[in-house]
C-alpha positions as CSV (number, residue, x, y, z in Angstrom):
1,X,0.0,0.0,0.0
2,X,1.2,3.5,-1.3
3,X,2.5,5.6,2.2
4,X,2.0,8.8,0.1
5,X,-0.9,10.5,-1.1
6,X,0.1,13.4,-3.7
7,X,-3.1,15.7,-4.3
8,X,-3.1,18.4,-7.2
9,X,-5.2,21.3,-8.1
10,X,-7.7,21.0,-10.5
11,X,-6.2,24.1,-12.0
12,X,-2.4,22.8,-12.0
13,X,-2.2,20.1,-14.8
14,X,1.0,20.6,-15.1
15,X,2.3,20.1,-11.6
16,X,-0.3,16.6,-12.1
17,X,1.4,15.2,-14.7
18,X,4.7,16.1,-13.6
19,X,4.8,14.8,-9.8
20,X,3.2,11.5,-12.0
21,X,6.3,11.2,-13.5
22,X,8.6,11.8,-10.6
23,X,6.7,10.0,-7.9
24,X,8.1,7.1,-6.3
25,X,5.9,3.5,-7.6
26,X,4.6,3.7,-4.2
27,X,3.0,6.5,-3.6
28,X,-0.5,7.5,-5.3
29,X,-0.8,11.1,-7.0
30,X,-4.1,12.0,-7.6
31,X,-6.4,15.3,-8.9
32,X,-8.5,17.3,-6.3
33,X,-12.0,15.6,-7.0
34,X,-13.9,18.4,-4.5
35,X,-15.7,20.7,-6.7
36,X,-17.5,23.5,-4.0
37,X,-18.6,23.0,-0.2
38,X,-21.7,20.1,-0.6
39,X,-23.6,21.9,2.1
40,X,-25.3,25.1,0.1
41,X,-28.2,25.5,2.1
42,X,-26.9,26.4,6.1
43,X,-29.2,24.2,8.5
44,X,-28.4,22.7,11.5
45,X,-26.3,19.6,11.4
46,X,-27.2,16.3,12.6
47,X,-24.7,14.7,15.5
48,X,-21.5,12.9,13.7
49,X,-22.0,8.7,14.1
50,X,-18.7,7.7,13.4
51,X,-16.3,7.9,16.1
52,X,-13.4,10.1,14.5
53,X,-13.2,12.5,11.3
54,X,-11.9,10.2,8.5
55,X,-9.9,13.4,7.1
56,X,-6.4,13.5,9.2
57,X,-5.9,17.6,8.1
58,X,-7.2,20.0,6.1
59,X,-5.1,19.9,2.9
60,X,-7.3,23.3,1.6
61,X,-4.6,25.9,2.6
62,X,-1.8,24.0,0.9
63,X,-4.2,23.4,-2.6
64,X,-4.7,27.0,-2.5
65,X,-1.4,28.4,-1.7
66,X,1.4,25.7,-4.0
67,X,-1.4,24.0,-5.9
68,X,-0.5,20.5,-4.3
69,X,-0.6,19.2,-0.8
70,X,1.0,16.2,0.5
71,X,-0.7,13.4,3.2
72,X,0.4,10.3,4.7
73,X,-1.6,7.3,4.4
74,X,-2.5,4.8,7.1
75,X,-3.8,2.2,6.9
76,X,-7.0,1.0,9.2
77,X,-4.9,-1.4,11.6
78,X,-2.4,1.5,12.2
79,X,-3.0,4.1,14.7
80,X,-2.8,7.7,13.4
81,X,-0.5,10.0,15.2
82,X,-1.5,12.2,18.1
């Protein structure tokens, strides 16, 4: 399993294609696939069920600012850092 997860802007096909070519066989480069926020309509939310986010960070500020942002992969048997 790839320990790297490489994603790219939307708007940067270059850098895409490029960090394709240079990425080690391991790791997994892939495009942004979030379009807009899903929520349009603000209402109140419902409780969360699951017991943790499933999203580590938010890789936003890094998308925006160098058009790529760079996350480490675990897998579900391994604990994610504190």
């Amino acid at each position: 399993m790839a320990n790297l997860l490489l994603i790219v802007s939307r708007t940067k096909p270059g850098t895409f294609a490029y960090l394709k070519l240079v990425s080690e066989s391991g790791d997994v480069v892939i495009l942004d696939r979030r379009e807009s926020d899903r929520r349009r309509i603000r209402q109140p939310v419902t409780p969360e069920r699951r017991n943790s986010d499933r999203r580590r960070r938010d890789v936003m500020a890094d998308l925006h600012k160098s058009g790529w942002a760079l996350v480490r992969r675990f897998s579900f048997s391994e604990p994610a850092p504190s």
